[in-house]
C-alpha positions as CSV (number, residue, x, y, z in Angstrom):
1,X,98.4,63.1,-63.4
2,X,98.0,64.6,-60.0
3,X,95.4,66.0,-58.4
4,X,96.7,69.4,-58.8
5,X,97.0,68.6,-62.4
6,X,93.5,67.3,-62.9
7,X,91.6,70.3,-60.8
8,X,93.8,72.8,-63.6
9,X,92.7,70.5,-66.4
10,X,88.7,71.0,-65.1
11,X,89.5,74.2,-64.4
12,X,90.6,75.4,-67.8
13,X,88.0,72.9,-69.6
14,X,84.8,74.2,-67.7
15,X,85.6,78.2,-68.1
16,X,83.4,79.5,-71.4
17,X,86.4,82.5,-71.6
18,X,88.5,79.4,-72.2
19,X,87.0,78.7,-76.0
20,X,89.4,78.6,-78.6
21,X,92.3,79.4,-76.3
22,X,94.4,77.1,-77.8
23,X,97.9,78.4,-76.7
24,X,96.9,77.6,-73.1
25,X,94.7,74.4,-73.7
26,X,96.2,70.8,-72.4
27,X,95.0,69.5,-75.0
28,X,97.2,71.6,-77.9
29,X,99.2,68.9,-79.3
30,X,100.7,70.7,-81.9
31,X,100.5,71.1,-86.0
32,X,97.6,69.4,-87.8
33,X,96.1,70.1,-91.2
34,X,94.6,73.9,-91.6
35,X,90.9,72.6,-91.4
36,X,91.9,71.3,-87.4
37,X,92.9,72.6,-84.1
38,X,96.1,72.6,-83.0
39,X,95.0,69.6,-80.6
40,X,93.5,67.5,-83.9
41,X,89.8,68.1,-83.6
42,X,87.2,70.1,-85.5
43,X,85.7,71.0,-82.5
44,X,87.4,73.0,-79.4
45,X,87.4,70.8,-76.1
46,X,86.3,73.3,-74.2
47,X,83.1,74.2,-75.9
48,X,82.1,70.1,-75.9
49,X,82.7,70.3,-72.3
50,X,80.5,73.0,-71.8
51,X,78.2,71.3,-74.2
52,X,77.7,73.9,-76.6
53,X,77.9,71.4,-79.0
């Protein structure tokens, strides 16, 4: 990853509008089961980063 990559990932991650966006995430990783995220978890990144949680 470089350093350009890693300030967008921050970017994105820290940014509250950001919640649930899960087109745009880096962390989307495609299908999963209905009661997941498209990125596998329960929980969306971006709110445990803002520790919401």
């Amino acid at each position: 990853m470089t350093a350009e990559e890693r300030n967008k990932y921050i970017e994105f991650m820290y940014d509250y509008k950001n919640e649930y966006n899960c087109e745009n995430c880096p962390e989307n990783r495609g299908d999963f089961p209905h009661d997941r995220l498209p990125c596998g978890q329960q929980n969306c990144w971006v709110t445990c980063h803002c520790k919401e949680m």
